[in-house]
C-alpha positions in Angstrom: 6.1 113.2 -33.0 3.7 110.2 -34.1 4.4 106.6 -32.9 5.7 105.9 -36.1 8.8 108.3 -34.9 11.6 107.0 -32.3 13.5 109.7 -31.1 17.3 109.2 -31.7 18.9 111.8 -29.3 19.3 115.6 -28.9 21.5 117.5 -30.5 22.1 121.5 -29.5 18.7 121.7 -27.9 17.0 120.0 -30.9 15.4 116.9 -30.5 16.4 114.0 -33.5 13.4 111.6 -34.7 13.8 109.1 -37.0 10.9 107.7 -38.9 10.1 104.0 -38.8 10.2 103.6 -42.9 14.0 104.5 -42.7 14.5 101.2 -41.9 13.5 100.0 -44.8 15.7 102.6 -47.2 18.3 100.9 -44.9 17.4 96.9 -45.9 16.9 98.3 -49.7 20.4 99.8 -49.6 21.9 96.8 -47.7 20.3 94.4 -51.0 21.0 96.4 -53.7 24.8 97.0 -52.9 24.9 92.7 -52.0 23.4 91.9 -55.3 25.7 94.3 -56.7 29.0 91.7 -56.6 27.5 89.5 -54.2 29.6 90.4 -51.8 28.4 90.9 -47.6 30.9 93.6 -47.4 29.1 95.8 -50.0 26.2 95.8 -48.0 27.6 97.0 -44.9 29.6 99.6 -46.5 25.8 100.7 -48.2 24.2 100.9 -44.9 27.3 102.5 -43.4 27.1 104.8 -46.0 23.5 105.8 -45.7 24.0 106.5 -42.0 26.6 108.7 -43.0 24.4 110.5 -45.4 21.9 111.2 -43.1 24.6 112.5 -40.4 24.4 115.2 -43.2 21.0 115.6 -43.1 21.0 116.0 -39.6 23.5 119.1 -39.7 21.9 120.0 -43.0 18.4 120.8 -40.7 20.8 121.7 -37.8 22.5 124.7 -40.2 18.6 125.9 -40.6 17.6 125.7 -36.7 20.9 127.5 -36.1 19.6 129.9 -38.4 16.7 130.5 -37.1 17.9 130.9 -33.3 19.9 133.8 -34.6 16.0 135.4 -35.2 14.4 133.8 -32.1 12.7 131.4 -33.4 13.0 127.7 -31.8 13.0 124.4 -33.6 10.6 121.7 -32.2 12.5 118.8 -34.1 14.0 117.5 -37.0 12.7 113.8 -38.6 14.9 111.9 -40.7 12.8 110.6 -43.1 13.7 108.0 -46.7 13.7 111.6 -48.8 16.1 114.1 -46.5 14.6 115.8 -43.1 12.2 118.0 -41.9 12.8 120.6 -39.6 10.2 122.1 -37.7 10.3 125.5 -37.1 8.2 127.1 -34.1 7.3 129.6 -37.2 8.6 131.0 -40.5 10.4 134.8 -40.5 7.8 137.7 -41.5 11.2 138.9 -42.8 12.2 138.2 -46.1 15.8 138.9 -45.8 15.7 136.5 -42.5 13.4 133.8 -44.7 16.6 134.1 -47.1 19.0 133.9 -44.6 17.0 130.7 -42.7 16.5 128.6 -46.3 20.1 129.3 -47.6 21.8 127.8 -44.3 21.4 124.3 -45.2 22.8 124.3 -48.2 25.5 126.5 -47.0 26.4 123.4 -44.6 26.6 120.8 -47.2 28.7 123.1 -49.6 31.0 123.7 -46.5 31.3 120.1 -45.8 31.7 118.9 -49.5 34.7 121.7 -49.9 36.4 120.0 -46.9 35.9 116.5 -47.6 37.3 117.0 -51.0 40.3 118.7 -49.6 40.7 115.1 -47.4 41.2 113.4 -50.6 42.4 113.9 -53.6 40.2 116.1 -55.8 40.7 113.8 -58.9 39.0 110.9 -56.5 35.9 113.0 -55.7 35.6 114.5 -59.5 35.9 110.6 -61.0 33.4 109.2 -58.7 30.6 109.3 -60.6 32.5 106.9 -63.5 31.1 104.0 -64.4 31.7 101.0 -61.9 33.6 103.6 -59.6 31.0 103.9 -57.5 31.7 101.0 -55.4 35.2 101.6 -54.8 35.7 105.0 -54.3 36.8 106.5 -51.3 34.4 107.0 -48.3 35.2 110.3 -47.9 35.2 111.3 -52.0 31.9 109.6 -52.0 30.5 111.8 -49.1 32.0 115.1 -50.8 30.0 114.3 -53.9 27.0 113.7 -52.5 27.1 117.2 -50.2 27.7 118.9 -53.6 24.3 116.8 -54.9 22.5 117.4 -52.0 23.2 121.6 -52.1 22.3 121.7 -55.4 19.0 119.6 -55.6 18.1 121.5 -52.1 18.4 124.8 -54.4 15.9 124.2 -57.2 13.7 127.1 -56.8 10.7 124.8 -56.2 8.5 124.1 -53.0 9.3 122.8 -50.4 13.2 122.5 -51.1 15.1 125.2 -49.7 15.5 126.7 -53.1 12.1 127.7 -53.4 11.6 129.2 -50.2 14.6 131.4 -51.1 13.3 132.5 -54.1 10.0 133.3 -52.5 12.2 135.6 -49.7 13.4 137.5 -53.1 10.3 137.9 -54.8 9.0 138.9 -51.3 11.2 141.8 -51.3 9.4 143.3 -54.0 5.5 141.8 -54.3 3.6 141.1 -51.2 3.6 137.4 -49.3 0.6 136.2 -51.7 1.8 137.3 -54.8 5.6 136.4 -54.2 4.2 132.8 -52.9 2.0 132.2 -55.8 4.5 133.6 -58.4 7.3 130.8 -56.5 4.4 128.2 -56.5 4.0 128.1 -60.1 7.9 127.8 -61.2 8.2 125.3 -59.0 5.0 123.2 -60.8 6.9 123.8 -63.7 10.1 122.3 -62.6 7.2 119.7 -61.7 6.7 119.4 -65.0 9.5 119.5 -66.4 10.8 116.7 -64.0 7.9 114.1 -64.6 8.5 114.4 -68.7 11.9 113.9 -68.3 11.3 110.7 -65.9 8.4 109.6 -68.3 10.4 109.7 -71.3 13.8 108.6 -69.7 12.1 105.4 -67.8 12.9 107.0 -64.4 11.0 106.6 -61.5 12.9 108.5 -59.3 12.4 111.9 -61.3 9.0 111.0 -61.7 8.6 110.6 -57.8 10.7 114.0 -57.0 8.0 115.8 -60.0 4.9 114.5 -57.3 6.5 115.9 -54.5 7.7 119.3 -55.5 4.1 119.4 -57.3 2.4 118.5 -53.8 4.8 120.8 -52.2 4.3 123.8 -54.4 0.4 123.6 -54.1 0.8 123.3 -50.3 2.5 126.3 -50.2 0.4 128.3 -52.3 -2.6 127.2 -50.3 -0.9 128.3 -46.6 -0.1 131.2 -48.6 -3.8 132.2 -50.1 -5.7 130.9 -46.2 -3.1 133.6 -44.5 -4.2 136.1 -46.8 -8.0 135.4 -46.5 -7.6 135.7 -42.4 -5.4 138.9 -42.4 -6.8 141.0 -40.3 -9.2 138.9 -38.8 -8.5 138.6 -34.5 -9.1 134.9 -33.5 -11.4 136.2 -30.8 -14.3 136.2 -33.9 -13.6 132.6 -34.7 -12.8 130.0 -31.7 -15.0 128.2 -30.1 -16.3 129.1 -26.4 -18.5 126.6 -25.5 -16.0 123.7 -24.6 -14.9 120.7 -22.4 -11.8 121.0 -20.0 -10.2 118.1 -18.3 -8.0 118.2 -15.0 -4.4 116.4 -14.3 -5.9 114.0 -12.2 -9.5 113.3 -14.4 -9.7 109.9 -16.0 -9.4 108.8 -19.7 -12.5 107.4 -19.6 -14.2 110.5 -18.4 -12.4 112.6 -21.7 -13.6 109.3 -23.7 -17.3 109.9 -22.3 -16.8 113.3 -23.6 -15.9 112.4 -27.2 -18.4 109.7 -27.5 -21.0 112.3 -26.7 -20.2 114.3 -29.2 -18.5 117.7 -27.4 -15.7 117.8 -29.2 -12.2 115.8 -30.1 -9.3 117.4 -28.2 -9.3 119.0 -24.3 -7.3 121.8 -22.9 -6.2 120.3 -19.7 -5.7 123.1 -16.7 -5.5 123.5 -13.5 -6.3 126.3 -11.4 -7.2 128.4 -14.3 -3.9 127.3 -15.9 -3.4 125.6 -19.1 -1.2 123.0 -18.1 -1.3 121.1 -21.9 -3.9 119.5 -24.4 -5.4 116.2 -24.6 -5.9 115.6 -28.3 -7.8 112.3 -29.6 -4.8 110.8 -30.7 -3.2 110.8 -27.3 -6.0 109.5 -25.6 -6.6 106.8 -27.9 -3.0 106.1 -27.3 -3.9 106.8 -23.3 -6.1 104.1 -23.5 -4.4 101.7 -25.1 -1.1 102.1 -22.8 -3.2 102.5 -19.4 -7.0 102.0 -20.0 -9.6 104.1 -18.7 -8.5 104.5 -15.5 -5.4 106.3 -16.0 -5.4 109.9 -15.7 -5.3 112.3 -18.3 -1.8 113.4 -17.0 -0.4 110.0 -17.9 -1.4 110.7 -21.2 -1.7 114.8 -22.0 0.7 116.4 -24.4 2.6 118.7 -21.8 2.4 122.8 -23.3 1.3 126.1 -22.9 1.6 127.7 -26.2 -1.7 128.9 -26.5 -2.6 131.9 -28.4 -3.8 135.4 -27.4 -7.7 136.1 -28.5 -6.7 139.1 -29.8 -4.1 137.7 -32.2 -4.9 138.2 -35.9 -5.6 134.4 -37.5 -3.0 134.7 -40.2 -0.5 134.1 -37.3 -2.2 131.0 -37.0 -1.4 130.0 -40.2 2.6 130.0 -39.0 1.1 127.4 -36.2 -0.4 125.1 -39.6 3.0 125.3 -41.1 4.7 124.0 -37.9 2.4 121.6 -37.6 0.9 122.4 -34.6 -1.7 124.1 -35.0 -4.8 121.1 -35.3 -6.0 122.0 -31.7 -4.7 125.4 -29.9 -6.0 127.0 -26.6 -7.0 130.5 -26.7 -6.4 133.1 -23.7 -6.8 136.4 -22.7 -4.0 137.0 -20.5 -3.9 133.8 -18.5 -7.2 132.9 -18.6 -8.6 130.2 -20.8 -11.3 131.8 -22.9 -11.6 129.5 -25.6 -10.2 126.7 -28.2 -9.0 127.4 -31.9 -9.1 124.1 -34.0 -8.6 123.3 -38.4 -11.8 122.5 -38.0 -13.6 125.8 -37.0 -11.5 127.5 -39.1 -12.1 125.6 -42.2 -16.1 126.4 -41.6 -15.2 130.0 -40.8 -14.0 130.3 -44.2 -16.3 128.3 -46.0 -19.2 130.2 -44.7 -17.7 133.8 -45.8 -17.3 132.2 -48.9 -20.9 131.1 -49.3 -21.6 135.2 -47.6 -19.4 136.3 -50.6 -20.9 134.3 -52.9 -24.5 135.4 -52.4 -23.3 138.8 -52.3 -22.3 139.1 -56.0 -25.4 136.8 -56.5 -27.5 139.5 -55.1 -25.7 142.2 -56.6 -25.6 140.8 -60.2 -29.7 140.0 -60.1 -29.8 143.7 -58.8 
């Protein structure tokens, strides 16, 4: 996590961030429920509130990681952010039915939880919470029911990157390939977009207006990850990383990996030992390195501790899993155990930028023929 992150705890082997700005949704909710009757009280209910919500956020990500287990695949964390959380996936299923299955779980959590918290109160409470000027005084738990409901339901638009669009990707998977179905999601989801940032425009609200940008943002994302794991299928990563590169031990100094970025070698280290990758080094980490324990400390002080390198003979469209997770900026590359290379956005950007430019003077050369 960046230092904008401070982790909260760990919950069933996942690891809870929350991101700095969610302090301020909290002083926003805490005025606008003061200046709503004046009253202090309001505004501690409204924070208390809040950190109730994002409780549900929390299991909301949880019921996705749980998911996701259930197909081996790990969760690195979940950030609780002002807009919901993010969790991060060590990859996506190949699988549509398990994609389904994986994007359906969250919203099956906050349906579960809004049935049982309106069988804690009277139904009539959490159906006449939305009334004008009720808001304030409804009961805690009616409140909370309502807002499970909202959050399920705004979850399933089938846009990018809310669950519902993933989902509908999973089903359109089961019949077109990855690209297509992604593409063919992609574009409803702008058109939600659209629809969205009309209805904002027209109607003076901001809010829809903001949720149009992101599932627009989203939704091209998507389609992009989508269209650069197509163009590497079938391409081992062997062809593409780079195999003339810096190393840095445990014990080396900062300032010898900053001597190594200020001439020019390259941004982020593999740190080893004994032919083992023990972690990376990236350039944010050492700046931080530096900042914390100046040049003298030792890269250990300061290395991001893994070992998930990938296997030279790996096609690069796995990689694209890796950019998705966001971890994918700097990876080692092995052959067995042994460190034969490094694999970074960089290199792979160029890669495909120069078979475009290969393709491009192809049909050049083939139309003047």
């Amino acid at each position: 996590m960046t230092s904008w992150s401070w982790k909260l705890g760990r919950v069933a082997g996942v690891d809870i961030y929350m991101h700095a700005t969610f302090v301020l949704l909290l002083a926003w909710m805490a005025i606008a429920h003061y200046f709503e009757r004046h009253r202090m009280i309001d505004a501690v209910n409204g924070v208390v509130f809040i950190i109730a919500l994002f409780a549900i956020v929390v299991l909301h990500e949880l019921g996705h990681a749980v998911a996701a287990r259930h197909f081996d695949i790990g969760t690195r964390d979940i950030t609780l952010l002002p807009i919901g959380g993010v969790a991060r996936l060590e990859r996506f299923p190949d699988d549509p039915k398990q994609e389904l299955l994986v994007a359906l779980a969250g919203p099956a959590v906050n349906v579960a939880l809004a049935l049982l918290l309106a069988l804690a109160v009277a139904p009539a409470e959490a159906l006449d919470v939305w009334d004008k000027g009720a808001w304030l005084d409804a009961p805690f738990l009616a409140k909370l029911s309502v807002v499970n409901a909202t959050v399920a339901v705004f979850n399933l638009i089938p846009a990018f990157p809310m669950d519902g669009g993933r989902a509908l990707r999973a089903l359109l998977a089961l019949r077109l390939d990855y690209l297509r179905a992604t593409q063919l999601a992609a574009k409803i989801g702008q058109a939600f977009a659209l629809t969205f940032g009309m209805i904002g425009l027209f109607a003076g609200n901001p809010v829809l207006v903001f949720i149009a940008m992101f599932v627009w943002m989203g939704a091209a994302s998507e389609n992009g990850l989508a269209q650069m794991r197509g163009a590497l299928a079938g391409i081992p990563v062997s062809r593409v990383m780079i195999t003339d590169f810096r190393t840095l031990a445990p014990d080396d100094t900062l300032g010898r990996a900053l001597e190594y970025v200020l001439a020019g070698f390259q941004q982020d280290f593999p740190v080893a030992q004994d032919g083992h990758v023990l972690g990376v080094l990236t350039r944010a980490k050492l700046m931080k390195g530096l900042t914390d324990v100046g040049v003298d400390g030792t890269v250990a002080a300061a290395m991001e501790r893994r070992t998930d390198g990938i296997d030279a003979g790996t096609m690069l469209d796995s990689w694209v899993e890796r950019v998705q997770a966001g971890t994918a900026s700097f990876v080692p590359v092995l052959r067995g155990e042994a460190l034969v290379g490094i694999l970074t956005a960089e290199n792979v950007a160029e890669f495909l930028m120069g078979r475009g430019a290969q393709r491009t003077a192809l049909r050049a050369n083939t139309t003047s023929a």
